[in-house]
Every structure is written in structure tokens, then in C-alpha cells.
C-alpha positions in Angstrom: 20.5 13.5 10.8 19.2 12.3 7.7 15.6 12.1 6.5 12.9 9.1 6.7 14.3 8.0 2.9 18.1 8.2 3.5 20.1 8.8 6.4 22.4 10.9 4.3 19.7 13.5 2.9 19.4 16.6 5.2 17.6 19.9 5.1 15.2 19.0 1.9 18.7 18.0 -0.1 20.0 15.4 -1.6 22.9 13.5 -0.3 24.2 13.0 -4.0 23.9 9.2 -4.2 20.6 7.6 -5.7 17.6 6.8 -3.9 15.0 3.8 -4.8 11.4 4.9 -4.1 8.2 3.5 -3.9 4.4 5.6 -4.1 1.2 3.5 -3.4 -1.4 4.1 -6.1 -4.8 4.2 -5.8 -7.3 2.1 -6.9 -8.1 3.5 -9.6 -4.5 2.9 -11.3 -6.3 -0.7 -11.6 -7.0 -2.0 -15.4 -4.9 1.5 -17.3 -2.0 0.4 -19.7 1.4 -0.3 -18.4 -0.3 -1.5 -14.4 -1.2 -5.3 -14.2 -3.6 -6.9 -12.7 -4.4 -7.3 -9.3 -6.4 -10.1 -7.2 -7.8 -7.9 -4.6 -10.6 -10.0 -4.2 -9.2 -12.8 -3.7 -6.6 -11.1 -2.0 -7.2 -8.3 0.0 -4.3 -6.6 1.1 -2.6 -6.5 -2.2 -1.5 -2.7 -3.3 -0.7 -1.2 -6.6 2.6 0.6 -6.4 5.1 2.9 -9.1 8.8 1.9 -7.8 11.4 4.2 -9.2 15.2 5.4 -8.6 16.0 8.9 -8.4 19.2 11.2 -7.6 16.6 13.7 -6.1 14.9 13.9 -2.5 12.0 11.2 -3.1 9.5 13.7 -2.0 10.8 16.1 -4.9 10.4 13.3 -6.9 6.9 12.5 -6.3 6.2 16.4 -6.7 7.8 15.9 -10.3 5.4 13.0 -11.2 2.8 15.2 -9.8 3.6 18.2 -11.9 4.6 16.4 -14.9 0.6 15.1 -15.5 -0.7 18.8 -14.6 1.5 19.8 -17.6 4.0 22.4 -15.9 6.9 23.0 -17.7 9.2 23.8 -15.1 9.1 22.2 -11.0 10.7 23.6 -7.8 13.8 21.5 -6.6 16.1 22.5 -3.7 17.7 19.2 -3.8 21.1 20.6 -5.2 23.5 23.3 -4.8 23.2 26.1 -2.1 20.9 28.5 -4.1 17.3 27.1 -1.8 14.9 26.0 -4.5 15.0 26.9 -7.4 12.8 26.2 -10.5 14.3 23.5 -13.1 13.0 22.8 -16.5 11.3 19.4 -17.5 12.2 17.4 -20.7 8.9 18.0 -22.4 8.5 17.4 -27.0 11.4 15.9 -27.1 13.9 18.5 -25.5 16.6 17.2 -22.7 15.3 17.0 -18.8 13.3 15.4 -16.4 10.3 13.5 -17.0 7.4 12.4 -15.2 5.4 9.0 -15.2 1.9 9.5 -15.7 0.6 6.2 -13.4 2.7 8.0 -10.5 1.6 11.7 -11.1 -2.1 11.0 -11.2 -2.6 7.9 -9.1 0.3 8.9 -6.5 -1.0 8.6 -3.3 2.2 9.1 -0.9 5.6 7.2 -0.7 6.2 4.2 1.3 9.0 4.3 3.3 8.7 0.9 4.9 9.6 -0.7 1.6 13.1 1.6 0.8 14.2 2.8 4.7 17.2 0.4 4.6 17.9 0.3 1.3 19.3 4.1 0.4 21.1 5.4 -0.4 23.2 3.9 -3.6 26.1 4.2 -4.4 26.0 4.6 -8.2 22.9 4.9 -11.1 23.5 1.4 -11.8 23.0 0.6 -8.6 19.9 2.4 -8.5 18.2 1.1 -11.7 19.4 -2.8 -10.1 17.7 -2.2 -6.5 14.9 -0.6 -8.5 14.4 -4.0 -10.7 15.3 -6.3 -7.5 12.8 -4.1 -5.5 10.1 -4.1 -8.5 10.4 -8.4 -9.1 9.8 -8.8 -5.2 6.6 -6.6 -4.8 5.5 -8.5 -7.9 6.1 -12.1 -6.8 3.8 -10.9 -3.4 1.0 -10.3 -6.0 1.1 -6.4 -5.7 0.5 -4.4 -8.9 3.9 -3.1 -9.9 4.7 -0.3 -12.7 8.0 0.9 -13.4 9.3 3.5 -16.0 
């Protein structure tokens, strides 16, 4: 059945492989460290975008990012296991866990599946953090704004 990331996720879970993701930013992610500049005037058309890789559901994902800038310390996940969702711990002062990117939790504005359909999922992590850099150069050489972690 699948889901509109992967055609191996079902049911809000993961399939186990890794997924590359993509969230369009707003506007205002425009001019704050770590996103480069964009021609939009010159250029309209042109999107600011956070590309990432993830063993999660994308959608849990962006919920992480989310959470992660409203300074939770735990987020719900029902990606793995049997057990429904259940609430997992981030990696916050230096303690193991997952972390959030601050561009994609406050200027997230929804994924883009368009970009990543055909792509997931991966096979291995390093497969992942490669499509994620190959993914990443592209939307940059098309003049987008592109911030990764």
C-alpha cells in the first residue's frame, strides 16, 4: 500500500529503510544563519527548502523539527515496534537522541513529496546521507535556498 513518501511505509510506520525528505520554508527562513540567499526577485519561483534523511515516517520527522524549537523534551513516534505511539526522548544538553533543526521546526511549512516520491526508500544510512547531498547540490544548482543539517 505504502504512503505518499515510500511505498513500503504503511499504517503511520516505518518500513525500516531510510527516507530523504524535503519541507518548503517560508519566507521568512530568508537572510537567518546557516540559509543562503535567494534571487526571488529576479527569480520568482525559486523556494527555500530543509532536505534531510530520516529512518522515521517523514511526517514524524517534520513533527520532531516542530517540537524540537517549542522545546519539548520528549515527541510522539509510532513509527517502530507494535506498541502504537509512544512518546520517545530527544537528545537535548548534550544527552544521546534525536535532534531537531531549528530552520525546519520554525520555518517548516509542509513536505514536498514531488521532490523524494521516487526516490525512497534507501537501502542503508549511507545511502540516505548520499541521496540527501545529491538531492541537496541539485535544488541548489536550480537557485533554490537549500539548508541541510
Amino acid at each position: 500500500m505504502g504512503t505518499t513518501c515510500c511505498p513500503d511505509c504503511a499504517g503511520g510506520k516505518a518500513c525500516g529503510k531510510y527516507h530523504v525528505y524535503v519541507i518548503e520554508l517560508s519566507e521568512e527562513a530568508a537572510g537567518r544563519r546557516g540559509m543562503p540567499p535567494v534571487d526571488r526577485i529576479n527569480h520568482p519561483g525559486r523556494q527555500f527548502y530543509y532536505v534531510g534523511m530520516t529512518a522515521h515516517e517523514p511526517k514524524c520527522r517534520l513533527r520532531q523539527h516542530q517540537l524540537w524549537v517549542e522545546g519539548a523534551v520528549e515527541f510522539p513516534c509510532s513509527c517502530f515496534g507494535d506498541e502504537g505511539e509512544v512518546m520517545r526522548k530527544f537528545g537535548r544538553d548534550g544527552q544521546p537522541g534525536t535532534r531537531g533543526n531549528r530552520l525546519a521546526g520554525e520555518f517548516g511549512i509542509e513536505l514536498v513529496w514531488r521532490l523524494v516520491r521516487e526516490l525512497n526508500p534507501l537501502s542503508s544510512q549511507q545511502a540516505g546521507f548520499a541521496e540527501e547531498q545529491r538531492l541537496a547540490t541539485i535544488l541548489r544548482s536550480k537557485g533554490h535556498g537549500v539548508h541541510q543539517a
